[in-house]
Backbone bond lengths (Angstrom), bond angles and torsions (degrees), N, CA, C in turn:
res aa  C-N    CA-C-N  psi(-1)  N-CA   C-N-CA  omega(-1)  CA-C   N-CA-C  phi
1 X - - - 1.440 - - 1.529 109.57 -
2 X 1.251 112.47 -29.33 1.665 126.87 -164.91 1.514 105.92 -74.75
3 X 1.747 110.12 -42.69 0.880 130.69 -162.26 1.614 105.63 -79.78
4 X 1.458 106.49 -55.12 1.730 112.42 173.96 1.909 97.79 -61.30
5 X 0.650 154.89 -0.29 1.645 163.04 -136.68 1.687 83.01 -111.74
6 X 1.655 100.66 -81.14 1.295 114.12 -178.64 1.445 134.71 -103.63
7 X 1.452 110.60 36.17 1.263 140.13 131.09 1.708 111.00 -62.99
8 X 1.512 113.33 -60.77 1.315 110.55 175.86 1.581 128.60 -62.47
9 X 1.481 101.97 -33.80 1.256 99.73 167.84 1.761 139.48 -74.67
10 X 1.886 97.80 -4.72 1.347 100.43 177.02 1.241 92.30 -95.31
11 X 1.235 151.90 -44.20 1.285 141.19 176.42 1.444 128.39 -40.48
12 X 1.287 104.10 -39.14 1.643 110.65 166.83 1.594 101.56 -83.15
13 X 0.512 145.19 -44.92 1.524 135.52 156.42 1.267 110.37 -6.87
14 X 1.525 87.93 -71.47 1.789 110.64 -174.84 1.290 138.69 -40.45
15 X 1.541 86.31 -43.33 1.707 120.95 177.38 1.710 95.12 -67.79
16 X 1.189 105.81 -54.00 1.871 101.74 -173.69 1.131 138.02 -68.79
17 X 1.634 87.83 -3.60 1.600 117.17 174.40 1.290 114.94 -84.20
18 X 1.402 102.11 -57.30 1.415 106.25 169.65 1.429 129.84 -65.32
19 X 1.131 119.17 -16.74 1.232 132.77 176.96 1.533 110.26 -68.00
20 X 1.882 106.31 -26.86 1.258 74.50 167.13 1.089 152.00 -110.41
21 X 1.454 90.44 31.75 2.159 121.02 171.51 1.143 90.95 -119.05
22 X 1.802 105.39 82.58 1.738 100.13 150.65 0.816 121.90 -86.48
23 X 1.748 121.14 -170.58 1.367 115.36 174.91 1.648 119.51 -53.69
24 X 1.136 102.03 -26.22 1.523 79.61 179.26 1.365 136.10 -96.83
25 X 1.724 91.88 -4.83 1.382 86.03 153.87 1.518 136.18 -56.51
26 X 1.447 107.42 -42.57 1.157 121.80 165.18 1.787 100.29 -31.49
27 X 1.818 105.52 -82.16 1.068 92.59 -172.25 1.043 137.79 -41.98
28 X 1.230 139.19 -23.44 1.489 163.11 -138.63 1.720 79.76 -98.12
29 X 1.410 110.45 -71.29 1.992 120.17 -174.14 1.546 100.42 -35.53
30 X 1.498 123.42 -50.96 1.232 125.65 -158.69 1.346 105.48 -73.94
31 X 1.216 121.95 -47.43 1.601 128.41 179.82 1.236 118.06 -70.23
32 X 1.579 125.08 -20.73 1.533 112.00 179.10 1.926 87.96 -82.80
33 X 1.302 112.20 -52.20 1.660 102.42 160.08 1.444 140.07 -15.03
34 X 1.434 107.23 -53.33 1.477 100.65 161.58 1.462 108.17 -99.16
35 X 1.126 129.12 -0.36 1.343 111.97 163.29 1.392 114.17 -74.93
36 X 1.428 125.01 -38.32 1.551 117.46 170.76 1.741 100.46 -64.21
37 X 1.025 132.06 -43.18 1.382 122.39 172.59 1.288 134.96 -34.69
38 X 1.773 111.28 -59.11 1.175 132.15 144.75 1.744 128.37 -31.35
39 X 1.382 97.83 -70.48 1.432 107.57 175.47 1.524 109.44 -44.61
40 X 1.303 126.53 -64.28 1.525 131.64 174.85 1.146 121.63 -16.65
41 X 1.759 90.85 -58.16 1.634 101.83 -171.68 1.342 123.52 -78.55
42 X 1.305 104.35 -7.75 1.621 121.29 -175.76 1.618 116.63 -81.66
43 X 1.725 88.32 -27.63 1.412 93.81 -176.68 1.603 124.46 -124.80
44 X 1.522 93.64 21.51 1.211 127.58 143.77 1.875 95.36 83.08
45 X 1.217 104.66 31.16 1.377 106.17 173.31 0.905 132.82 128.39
46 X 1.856 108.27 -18.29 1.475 117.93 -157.65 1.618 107.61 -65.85
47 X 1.782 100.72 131.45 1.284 113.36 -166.42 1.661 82.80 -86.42
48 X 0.735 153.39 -32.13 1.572 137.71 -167.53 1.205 109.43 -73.57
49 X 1.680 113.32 -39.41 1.839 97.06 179.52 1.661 101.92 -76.89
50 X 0.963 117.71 -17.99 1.482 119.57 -174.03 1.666 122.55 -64.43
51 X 1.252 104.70 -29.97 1.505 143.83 -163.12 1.852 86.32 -82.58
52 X 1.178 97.40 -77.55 1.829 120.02 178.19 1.560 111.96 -27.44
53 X 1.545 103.06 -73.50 1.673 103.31 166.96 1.418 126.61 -66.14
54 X 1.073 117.56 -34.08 1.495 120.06 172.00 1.859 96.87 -68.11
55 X 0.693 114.81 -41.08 1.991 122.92 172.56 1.152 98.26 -36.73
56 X 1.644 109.70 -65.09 1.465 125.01 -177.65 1.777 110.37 -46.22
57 X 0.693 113.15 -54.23 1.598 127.80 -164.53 1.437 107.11 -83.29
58 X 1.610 121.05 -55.81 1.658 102.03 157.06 1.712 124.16 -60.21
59 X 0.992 121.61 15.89 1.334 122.54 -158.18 2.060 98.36 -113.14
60 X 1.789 102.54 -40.72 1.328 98.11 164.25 1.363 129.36 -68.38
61 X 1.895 99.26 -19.22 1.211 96.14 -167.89 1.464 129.07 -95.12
62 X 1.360 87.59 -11.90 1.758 121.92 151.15 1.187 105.21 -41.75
63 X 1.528 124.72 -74.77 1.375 142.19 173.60 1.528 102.92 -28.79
64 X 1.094 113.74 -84.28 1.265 125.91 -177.48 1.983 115.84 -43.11
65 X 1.026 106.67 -33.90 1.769 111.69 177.15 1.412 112.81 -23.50
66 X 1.482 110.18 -66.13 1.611 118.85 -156.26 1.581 80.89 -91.96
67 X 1.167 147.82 7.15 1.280 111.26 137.48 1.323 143.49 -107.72
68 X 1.397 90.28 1.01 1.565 101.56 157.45 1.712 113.88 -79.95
69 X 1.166 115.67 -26.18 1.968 121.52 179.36 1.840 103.18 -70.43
70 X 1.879 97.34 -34.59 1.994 93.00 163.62 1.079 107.18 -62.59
71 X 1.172 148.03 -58.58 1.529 151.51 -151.89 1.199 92.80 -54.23
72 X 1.539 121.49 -75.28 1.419 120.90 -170.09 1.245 124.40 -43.87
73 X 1.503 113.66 -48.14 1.435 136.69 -174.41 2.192 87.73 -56.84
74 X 0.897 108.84 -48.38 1.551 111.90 -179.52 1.300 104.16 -50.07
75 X 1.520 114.62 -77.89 1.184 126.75 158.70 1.433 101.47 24.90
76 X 1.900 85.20 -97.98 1.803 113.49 -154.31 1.413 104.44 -64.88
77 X 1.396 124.25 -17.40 1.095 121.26 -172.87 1.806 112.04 -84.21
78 X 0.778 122.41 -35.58 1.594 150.20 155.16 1.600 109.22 -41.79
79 X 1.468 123.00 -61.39 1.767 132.05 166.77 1.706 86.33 -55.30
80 X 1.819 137.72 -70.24 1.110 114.04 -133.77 1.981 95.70 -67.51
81 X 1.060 109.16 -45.47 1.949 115.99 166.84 1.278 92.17 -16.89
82 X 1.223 97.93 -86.01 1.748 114.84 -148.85 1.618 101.88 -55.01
83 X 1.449 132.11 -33.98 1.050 127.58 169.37 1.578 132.12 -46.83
84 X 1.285 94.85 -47.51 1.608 140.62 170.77 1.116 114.36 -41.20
85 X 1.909 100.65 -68.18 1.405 125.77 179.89 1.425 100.81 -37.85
86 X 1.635 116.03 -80.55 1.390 147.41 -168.06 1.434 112.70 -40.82
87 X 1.939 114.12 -40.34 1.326 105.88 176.34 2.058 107.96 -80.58
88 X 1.232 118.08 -13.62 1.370 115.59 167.67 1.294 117.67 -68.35
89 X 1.037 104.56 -32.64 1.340 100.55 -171.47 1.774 114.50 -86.26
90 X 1.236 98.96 -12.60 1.962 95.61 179.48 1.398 90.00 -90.76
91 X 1.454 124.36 -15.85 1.691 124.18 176.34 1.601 113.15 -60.29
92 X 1.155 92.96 -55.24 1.593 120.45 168.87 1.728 106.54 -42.03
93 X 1.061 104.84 -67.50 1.388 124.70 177.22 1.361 98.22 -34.08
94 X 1.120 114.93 -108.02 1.578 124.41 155.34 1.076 125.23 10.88
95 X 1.400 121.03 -80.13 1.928 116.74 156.17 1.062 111.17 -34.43
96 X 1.445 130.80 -46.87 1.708 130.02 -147.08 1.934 82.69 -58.28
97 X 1.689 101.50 -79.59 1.402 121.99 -177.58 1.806 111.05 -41.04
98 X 1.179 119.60 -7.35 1.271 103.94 -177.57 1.753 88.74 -99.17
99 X 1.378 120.91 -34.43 1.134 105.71 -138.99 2.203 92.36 -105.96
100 X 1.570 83.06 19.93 1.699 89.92 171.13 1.346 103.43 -107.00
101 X 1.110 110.16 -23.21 1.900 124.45 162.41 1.864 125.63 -58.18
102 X 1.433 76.96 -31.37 1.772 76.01 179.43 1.514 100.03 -104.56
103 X 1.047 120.54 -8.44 1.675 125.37 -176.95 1.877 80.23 -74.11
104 X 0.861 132.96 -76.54 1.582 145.27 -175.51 1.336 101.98 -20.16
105 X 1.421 107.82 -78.14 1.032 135.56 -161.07 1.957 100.26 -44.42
106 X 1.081 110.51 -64.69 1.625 137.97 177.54 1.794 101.74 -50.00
107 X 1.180 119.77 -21.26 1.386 124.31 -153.67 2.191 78.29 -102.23
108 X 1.434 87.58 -53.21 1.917 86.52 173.25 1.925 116.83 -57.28
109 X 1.405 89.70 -38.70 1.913 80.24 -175.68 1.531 109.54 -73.13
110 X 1.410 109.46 -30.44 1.864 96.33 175.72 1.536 91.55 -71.95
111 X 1.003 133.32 -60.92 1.623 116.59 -158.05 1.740 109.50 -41.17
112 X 1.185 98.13 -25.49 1.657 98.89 -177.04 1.124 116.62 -93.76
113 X 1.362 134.90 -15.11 1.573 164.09 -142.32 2.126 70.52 -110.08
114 X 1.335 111.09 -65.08 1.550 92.29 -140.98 1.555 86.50 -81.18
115 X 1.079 125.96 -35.34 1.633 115.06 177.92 1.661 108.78 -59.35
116 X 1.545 131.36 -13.34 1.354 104.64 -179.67 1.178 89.86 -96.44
117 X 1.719 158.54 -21.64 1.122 164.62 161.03 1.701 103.77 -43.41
118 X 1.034 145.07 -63.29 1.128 144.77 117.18 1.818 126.17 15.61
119 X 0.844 106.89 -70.80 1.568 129.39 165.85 1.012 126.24 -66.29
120 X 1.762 118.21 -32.97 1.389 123.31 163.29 1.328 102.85 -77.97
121 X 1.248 129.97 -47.20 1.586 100.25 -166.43 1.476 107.80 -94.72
122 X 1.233 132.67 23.14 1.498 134.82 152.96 1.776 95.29 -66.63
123 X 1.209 107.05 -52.74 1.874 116.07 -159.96 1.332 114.47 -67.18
124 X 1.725 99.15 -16.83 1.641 99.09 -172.52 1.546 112.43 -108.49
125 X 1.381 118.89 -2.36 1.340 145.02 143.28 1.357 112.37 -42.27
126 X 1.233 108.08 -92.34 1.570 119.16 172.78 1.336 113.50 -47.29
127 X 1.389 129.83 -13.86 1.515 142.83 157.78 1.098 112.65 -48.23
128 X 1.698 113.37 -66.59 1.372 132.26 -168.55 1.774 102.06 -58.54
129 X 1.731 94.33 -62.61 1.674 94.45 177.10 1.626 149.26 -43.76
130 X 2.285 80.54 -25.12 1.445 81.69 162.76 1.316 136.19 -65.27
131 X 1.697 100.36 -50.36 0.899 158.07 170.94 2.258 106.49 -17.34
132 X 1.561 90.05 -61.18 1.025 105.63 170.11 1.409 126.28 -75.69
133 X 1.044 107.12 -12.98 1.706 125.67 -171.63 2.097 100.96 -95.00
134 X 1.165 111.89 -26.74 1.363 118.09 -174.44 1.751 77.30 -74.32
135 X 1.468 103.26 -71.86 2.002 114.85 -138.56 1.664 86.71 -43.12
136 X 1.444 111.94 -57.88 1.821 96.20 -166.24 1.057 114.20 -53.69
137 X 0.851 121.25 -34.32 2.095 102.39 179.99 1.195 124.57 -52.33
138 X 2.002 106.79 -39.12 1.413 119.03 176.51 1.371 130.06 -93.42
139 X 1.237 109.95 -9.07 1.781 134.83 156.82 1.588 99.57 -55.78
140 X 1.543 126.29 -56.64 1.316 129.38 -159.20 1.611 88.85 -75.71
141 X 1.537 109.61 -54.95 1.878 99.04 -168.88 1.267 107.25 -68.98
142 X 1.515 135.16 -2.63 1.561 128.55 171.85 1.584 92.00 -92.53
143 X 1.089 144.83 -15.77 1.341 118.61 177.14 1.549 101.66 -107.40
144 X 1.384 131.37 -16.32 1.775 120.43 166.53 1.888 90.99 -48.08
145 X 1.431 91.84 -79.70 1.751 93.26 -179.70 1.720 126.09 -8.97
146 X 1.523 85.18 -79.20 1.752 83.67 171.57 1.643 124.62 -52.96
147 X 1.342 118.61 -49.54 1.147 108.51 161.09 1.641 132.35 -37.42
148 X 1.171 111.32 -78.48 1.800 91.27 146.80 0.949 156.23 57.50
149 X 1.845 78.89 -122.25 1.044 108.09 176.71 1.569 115.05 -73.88
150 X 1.530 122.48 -14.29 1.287 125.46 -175.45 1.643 106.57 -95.49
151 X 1.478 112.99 -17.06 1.185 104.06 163.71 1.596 133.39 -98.81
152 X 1.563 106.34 -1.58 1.091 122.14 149.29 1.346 117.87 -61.91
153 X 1.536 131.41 -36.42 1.371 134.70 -178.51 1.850 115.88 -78.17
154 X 1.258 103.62 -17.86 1.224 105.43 175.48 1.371 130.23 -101.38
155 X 1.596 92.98 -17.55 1.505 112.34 173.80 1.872 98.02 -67.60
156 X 1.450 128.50 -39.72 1.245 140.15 -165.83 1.591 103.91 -73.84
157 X 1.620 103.41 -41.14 1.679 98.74 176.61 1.553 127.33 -71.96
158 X 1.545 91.20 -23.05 1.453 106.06 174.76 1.842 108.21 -69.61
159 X 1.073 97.84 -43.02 1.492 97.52 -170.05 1.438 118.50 -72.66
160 X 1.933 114.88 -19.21 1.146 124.97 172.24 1.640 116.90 -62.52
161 X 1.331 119.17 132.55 2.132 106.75 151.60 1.458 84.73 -56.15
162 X 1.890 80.93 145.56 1.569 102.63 144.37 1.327 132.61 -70.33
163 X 1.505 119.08 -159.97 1.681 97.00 163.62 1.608 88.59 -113.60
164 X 1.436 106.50 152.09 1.367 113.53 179.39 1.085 95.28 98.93
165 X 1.526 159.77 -67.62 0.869 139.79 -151.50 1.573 121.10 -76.00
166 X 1.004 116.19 135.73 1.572 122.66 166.29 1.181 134.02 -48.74
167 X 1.116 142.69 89.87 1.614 135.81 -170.83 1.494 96.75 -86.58
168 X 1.544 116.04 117.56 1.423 126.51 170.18 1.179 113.93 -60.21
169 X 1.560 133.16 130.89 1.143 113.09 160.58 1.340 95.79 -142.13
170 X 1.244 75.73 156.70 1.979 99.17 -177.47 1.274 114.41 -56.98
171 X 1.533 114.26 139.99 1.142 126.99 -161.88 1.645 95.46 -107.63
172 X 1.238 107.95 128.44 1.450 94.03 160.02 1.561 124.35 -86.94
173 X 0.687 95.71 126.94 2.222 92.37 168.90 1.641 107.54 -111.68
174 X 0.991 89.38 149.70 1.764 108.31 172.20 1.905 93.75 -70.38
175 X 1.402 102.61 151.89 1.425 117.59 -170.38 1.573 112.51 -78.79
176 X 1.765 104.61 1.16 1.566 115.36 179.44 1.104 98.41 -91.25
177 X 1.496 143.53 -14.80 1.251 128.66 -124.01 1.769 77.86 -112.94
């Protein structure tokens, strides 16, 4: 942007440069031209007036030099822009296509991102299901167990005297008695 910025601004430069050899300056060059031409011949040769007006006329164009050496200097400065410009922009280029590559690319890792997301919770499903399929078997053999074991404990209380109670026991007697 910086670069097209001042791309435009050496060009108008350029233009203001050139502008200031318009055409009529030109014309202006051509006419003191045949006026030293004229004059010459009028005066039958004289190299001194000839010298004088042509003086005159290299003397604008003197004037004019360093702004014709800006122009150029514009010129080259304008090609190095535009050079500039042109290599940014295949840079540009370049990013665009790289960075439509990783847009792609990124568009492939979620697709795979959501298919292993996908896949995990199929796996952690069938996790749970196993999961649940182990515990009942051992839920039922932890409660055979306890059972049991609680009827093992009652079978033991049953079989105990209490306290207080009397356990009969046989009396022996003699066979006189």
């Amino acid at each position: 942007m910086e670069l097209s910025e001042q791309s435009k601004s050496f060009k108008t430069t350029q233009k203001d440069l050139e502008g200031v050899l318009t055409p009529e300056d030109n014309i202006e060059l051509k006419a003191l031209r045949c006026k030293d031409e004229s004059q010459a011949k009028k005066t039958g040769g004289n190299t001194l007036k000839r010298r004088n007006l042509s003086g005159d006329c290299n003397g604008r164009v003197e004037n004019r030099m360093p702004q014709m050496v800006d122009v150029l200097q514009a010129q080259n400065a304008i090609l190095e822009v535009e050079k500039d410009l042109k290599l940014l922009q295949e840079r540009l280029t370049a990013l665009t296509i790289n960075k439509d590559n990783v847009a792609e690319s990124l568009k492939e890792v979620e697709n795979d991102c959501n298919s292993l997301l996908s896949l995990k919770a199929a796996m952690e499903k069938e996790c749970r299901s196993v999961t649940l399929k182990t515990e009942s078997p051992q839920e039922v053999h932890e409660k055979r167990k306890k059972a049991i074991q609680d009827l093992l404990k009652i079978i033991h209380k049953i079989s105990r005297p209490q306290k207080g109670s009397k356990i009969m026991k046989p009396i022996l007697r003699s066979p006189d008695a």
